[in-house]
N, C-alpha and C positions, 0 to 999 in steps of 0.2 A: 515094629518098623515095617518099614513098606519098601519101593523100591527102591533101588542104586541111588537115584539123582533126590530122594527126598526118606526122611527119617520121620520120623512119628512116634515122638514116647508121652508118657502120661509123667510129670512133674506139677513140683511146685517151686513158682516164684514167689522170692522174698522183697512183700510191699511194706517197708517199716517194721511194725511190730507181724503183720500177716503175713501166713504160709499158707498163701492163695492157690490154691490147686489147679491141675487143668490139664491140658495136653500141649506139648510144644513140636512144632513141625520146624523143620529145616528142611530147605530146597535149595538147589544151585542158586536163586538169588534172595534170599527171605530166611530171615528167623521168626515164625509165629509164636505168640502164646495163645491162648484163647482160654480165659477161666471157666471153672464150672457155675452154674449158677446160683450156686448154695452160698459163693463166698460173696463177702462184705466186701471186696474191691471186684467187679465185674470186667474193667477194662483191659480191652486187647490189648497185647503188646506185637507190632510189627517192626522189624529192622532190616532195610537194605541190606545185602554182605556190604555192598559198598561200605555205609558207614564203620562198621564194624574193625577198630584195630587187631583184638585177639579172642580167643576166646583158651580159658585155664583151667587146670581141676583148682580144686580149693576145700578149702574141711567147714561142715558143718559142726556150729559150738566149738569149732577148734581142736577136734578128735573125730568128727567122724568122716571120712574118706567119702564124701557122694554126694560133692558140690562140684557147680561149674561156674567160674566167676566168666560175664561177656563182658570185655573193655568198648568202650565205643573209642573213636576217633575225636569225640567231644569231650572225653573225659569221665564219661557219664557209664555206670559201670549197674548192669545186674546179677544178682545170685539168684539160683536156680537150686534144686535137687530134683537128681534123674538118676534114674537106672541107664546102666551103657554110656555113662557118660566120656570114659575114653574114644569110644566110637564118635560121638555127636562132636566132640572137642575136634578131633584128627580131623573131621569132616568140614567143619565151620572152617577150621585153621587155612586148610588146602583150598577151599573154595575165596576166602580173601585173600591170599596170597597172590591167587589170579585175577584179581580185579585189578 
């Protein structure tokens, strides 16, 4: 993690059957993904906070405790694992709130 206004952990988003690796930033206005290049899905993932309804813990395989479900405003919803995920959650949470 880096400063106050922006977060930076190493995760994996789940694309279908893949657990796409990479790094994921948050910033007062942006949720990045950015894959590694190794994996089979290479695309960026970017999100306004604006769009963003919530962001929740959630269980990987449905027992393990180190998911982060983002809801969109569309409906449109991704899963993540991350280390410090109550931190990146509280932070996304608070930063929609004020939009």
């Amino acid at each position: 993690m880096s400063q106050l206004n922006e977060m930076h952990v190493p995760a994996n988003l789940f694309r279908g059957p893949e657990g796409v690796g990479g790094h994921l930033t948050v910033t007062d206005t942006r949720v990045f993904f950015n894959p590694h290049s190794l994996n089979v899905q290479k695309d960026e993932l970017n999100i306004g906070m604006d769009e963003i309804e919530y962001a929740r813990e959630r269980k990987t395989w449905k027992i393990i405790p180190n998911g982060m479900l983002l809801r969109l405003k569309s409906g449109q919803e991704y899963k993540f694992v991350l280390n410090n995920r109550k931190r990146i959650i509280e932070f996304i949470n608070k930063k929609v709130q004020s939009c």
